[in-house]
C-alpha positions as CSV (number, residue, x, y, z in Angstrom):
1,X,0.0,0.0,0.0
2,X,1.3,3.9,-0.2
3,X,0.4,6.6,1.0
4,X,-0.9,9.8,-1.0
5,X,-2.8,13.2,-0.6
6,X,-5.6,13.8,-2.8
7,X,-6.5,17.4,-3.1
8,X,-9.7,18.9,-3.1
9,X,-10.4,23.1,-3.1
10,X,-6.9,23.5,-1.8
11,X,-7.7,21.0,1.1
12,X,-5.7,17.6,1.4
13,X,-7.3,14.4,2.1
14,X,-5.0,12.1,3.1
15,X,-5.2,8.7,0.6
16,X,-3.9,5.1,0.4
17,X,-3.9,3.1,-3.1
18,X,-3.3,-0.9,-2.7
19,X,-2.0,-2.2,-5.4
20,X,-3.2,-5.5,-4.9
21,X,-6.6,-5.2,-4.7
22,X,-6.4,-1.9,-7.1
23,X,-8.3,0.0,-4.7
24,X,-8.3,3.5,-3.2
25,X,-9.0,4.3,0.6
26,X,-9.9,8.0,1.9
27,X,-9.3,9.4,5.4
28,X,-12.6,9.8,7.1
29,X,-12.4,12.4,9.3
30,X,-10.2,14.3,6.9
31,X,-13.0,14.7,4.4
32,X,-15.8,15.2,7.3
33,X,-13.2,18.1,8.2
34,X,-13.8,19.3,4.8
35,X,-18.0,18.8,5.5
36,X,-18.3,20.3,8.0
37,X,-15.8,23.2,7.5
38,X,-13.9,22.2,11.2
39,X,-10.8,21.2,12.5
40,X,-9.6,17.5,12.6
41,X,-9.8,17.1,16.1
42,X,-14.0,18.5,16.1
43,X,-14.0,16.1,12.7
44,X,-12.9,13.1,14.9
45,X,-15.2,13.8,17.5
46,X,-18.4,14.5,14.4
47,X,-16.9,11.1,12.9
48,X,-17.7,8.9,16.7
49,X,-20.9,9.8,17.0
50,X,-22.0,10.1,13.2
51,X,-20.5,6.2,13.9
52,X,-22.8,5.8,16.8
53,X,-26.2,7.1,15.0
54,X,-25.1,5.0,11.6
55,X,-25.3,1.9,13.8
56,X,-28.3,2.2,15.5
57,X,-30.2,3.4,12.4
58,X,-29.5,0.2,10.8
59,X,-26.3,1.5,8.9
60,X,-23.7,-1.0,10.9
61,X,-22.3,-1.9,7.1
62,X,-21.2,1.6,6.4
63,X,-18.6,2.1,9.3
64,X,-18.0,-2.0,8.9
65,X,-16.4,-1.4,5.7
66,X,-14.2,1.7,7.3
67,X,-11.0,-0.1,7.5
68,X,-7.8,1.1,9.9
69,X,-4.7,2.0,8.0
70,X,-1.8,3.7,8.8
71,X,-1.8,7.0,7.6
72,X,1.2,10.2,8.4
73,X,-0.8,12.5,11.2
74,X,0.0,16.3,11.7
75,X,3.4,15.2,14.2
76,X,5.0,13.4,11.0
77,X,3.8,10.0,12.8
78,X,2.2,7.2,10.6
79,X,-1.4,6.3,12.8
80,X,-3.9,3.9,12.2
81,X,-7.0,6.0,10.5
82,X,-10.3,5.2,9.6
83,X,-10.4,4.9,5.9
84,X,-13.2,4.2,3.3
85,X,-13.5,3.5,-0.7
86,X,-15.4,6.2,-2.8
87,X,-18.0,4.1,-2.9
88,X,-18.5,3.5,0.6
89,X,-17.5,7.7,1.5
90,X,-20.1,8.2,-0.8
91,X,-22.7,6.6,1.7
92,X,-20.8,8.6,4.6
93,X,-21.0,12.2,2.7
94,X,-24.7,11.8,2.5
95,X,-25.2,11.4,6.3
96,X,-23.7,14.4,6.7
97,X,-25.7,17.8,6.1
98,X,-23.2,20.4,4.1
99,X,-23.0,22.8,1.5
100,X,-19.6,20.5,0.3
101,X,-21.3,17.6,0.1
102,X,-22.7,17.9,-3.8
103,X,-18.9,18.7,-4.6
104,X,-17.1,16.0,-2.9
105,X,-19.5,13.7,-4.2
106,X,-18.4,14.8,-7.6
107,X,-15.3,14.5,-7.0
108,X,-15.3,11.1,-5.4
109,X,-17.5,9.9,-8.7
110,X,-14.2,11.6,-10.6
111,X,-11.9,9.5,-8.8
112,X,-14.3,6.3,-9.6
113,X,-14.5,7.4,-13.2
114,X,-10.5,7.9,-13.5
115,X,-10.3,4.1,-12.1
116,X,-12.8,2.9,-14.4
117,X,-11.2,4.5,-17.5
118,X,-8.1,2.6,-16.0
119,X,-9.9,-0.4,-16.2
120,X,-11.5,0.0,-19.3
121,X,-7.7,1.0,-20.6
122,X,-4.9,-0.2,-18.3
123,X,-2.3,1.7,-20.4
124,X,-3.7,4.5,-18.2
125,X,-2.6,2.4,-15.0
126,X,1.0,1.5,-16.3
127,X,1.2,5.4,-17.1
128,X,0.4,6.3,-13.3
129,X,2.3,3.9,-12.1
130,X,4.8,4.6,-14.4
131,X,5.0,8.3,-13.5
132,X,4.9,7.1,-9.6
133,X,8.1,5.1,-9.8
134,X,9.8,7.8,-12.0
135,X,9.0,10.2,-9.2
136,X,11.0,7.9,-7.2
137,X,14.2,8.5,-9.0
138,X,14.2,4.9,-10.7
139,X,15.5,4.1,-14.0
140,X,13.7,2.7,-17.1
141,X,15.4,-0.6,-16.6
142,X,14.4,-0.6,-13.1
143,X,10.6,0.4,-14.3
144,X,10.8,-2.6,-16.8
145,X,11.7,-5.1,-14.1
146,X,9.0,-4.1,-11.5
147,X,6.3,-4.1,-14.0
148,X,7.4,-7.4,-15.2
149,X,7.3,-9.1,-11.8
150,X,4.1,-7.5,-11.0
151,X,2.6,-9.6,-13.9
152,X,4.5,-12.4,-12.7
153,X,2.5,-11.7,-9.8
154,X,-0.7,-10.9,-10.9
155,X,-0.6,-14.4,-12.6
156,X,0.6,-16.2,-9.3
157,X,-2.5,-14.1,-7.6
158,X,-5.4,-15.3,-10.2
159,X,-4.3,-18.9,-9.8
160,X,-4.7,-18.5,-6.0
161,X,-8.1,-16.9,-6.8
162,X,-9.2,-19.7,-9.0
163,X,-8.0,-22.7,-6.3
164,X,-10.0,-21.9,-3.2
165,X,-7.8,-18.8,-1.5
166,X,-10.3,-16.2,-1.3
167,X,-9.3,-14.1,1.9
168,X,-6.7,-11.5,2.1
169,X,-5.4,-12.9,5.3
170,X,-4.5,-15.8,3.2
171,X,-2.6,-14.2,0.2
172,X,-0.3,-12.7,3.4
173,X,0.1,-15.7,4.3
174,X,1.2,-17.2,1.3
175,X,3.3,-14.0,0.0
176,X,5.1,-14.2,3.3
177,X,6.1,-17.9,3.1
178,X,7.4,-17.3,-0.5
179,X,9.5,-14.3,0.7
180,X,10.8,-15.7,3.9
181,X,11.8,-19.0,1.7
182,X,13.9,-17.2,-1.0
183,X,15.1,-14.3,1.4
184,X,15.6,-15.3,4.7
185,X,13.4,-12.6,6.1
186,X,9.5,-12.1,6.7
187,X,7.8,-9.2,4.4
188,X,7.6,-7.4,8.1
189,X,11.8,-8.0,8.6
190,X,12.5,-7.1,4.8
191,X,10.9,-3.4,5.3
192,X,12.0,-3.0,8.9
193,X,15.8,-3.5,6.8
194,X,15.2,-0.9,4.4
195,X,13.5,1.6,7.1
196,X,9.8,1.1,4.9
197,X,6.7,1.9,7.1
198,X,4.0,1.9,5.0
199,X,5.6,2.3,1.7
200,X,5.5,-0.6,-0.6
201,X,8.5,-3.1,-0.6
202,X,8.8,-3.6,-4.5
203,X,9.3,-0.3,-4.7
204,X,12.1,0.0,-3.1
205,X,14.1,-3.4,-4.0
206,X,16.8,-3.2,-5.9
207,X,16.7,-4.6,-9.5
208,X,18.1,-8.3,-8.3
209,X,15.6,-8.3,-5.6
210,X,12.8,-8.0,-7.9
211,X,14.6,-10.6,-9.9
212,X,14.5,-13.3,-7.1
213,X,11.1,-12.2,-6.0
214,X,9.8,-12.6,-9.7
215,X,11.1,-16.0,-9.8
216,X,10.3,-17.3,-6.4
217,X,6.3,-16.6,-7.9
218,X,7.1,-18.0,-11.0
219,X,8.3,-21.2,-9.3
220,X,5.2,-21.1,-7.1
221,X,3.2,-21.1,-9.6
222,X,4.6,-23.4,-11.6
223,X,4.6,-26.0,-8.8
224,X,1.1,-25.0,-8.0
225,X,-0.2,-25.6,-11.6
226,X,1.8,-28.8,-11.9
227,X,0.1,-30.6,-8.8
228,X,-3.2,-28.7,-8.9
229,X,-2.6,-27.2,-5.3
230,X,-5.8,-26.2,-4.0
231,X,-6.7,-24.5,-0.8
232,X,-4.3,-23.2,1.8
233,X,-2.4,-26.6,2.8
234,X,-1.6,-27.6,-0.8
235,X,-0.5,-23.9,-1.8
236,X,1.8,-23.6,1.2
237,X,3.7,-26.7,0.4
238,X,3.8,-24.7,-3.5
239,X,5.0,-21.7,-2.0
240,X,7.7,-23.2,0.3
241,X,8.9,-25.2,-3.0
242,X,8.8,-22.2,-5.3
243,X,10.5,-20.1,-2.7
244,X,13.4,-22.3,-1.9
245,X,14.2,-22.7,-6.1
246,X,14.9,-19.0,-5.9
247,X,16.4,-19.5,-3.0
248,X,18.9,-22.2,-3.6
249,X,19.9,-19.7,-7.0
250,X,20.2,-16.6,-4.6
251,X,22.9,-18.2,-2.6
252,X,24.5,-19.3,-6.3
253,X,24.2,-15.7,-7.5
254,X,26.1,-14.4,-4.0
255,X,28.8,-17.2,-3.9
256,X,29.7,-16.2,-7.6
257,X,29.3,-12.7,-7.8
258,X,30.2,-12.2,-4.0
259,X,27.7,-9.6,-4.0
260,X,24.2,-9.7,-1.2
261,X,20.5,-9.7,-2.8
262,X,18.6,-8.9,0.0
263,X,20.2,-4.8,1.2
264,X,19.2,-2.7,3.4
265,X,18.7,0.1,0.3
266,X,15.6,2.0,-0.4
267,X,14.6,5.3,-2.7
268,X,13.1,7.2,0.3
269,X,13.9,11.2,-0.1
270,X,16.5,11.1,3.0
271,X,18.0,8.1,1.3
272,X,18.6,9.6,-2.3
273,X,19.7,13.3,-0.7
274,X,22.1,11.3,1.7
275,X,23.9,9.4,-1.4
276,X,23.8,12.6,-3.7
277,X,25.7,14.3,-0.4
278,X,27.9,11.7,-0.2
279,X,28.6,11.7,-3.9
280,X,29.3,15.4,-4.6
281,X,31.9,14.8,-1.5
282,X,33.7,12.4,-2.8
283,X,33.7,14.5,-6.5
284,X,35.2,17.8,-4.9
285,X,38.0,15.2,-2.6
């Protein structure tokens, strides 16, 4: 997942896309703010009890679908926040009598209607992400290799899909076991190294990392397909296989080349000032 901030009338609501499930998620209280023309901390406080009311009116599936996600507060901190999709803000924006609310329900419908375009055309997609990664400071090579391990992926994901693993909880699961077999380390462990919070980890592998991780999913899948794995029990035994394949040719890769896969490097801002510091250094010693 990453983190964005949409902007709307000069006012920023703080945003989260995930990639996996193509979604967007909107800060709650930070569009109530926007409703009800108030600071966050009154927004909060409007949000608990607009909460209350929705689930004793019969509207428990409204704040249901609210999920937590860690989003950077006013102190710089990354808190858990009540977040929502368009369509379910859209069911929130009505319960709340404003002026604003005719506009941000237009512009949540434009935010459905750029997705759906995206759909319809997923050229548009690659372009966003495209721009995204560029924004990053990574290289067309670089580009090229993430986007193809993420159809590596993808096609590792709709197998799953098709053979009985239907909750998120489960793809975690599985996409953990695969990277802890070919890297040594949890997803969790793997950020920690590169100093991620809620940035996403792809983004910020190096090109051989995204080589490894592209074929531990290949090999999953491959085992998967070749045994039929169905359900959780046959696809963990896949994913332990297909992660130690990439696995056994990591270590061959480091015992040849002498050079580590798994680094603690990342393309955060601090990260890329700190090396372009240390570079122009070492070009005036």
């Amino acid at each position: 997942m990453q983190n964005y901030i949409k902007i709307f009338e000069q006012k920023k609501i703080r945003s989260v896309y995930d990639e996996e499930k193509d979604t967007w998620y909107f800060s709650v209280v930070d569009v109530i703010s926007i409703l009800i023309e108030r600071d966050y901390q009154t927004a909060r406080k409007y949000w608990n009890k607009l909460s209350e009311r929705l689930r004793n009116e019969g509207s428990e599936q409204t704040v249901t679908n609210c999920h937590q996600l860690k989003m950077q507060a006013a102190d710089g901190k990354m808190r858990e926040t009540d977040a929502a999709t368009a369509e379910t803000m859209l069911r929130i924006v009505q319960s709340v009598p404003s002026p604003k609310a005719e506009p941000i329900k237009q512009w949540l419908a434009r935010v459905g209607y750029e997705r759906m375009k995206e759909t319809a055309d997923p050229s548009l997609s690659i372009d966003r992400a495209r721009e995204n990664w560029q924004k990053l400071g990574h290289s067309d090579k670089w580009i090229q290799q993430r986007m193809t391990g993420q159809e590596t992926r993808n096609k590792l994901t709709d197998y799953w899909k098709e053979h009985e693993i239907t909750k998120d909880e489960e793809f975690a699961i599985l996409t953990n076991i695969i990277h802890q077999e070919w890297s040594g380390l949890s997803v969790k462990e793997h950020k920690q190294l590169k100093g991620l919070k809620s940035q996403n980890l792809r983004d910020h592998m190096s090109e051989a990392e995204l080589i490894f991780t592209a074929l531990a999913e290949l090999s999953t899948r491959q085992v998967a397909e070749n045994t039929n794995a169905t359900g959780m029990k046959e696809n963990k035994q896949a994913a332990k296989i297909g992660g130690n394949i990439s696995k056994r040719a990591r270590e061959d890769f480091e015992e040849r080349t002498g050079q580590k896969v798994v680094t603690d490097e990342n393309y955060l801002p601090k990260a890329k000032e700190k090396k372009k510091l240390t570079k122009n250094k070492k070009d005036k010693d």
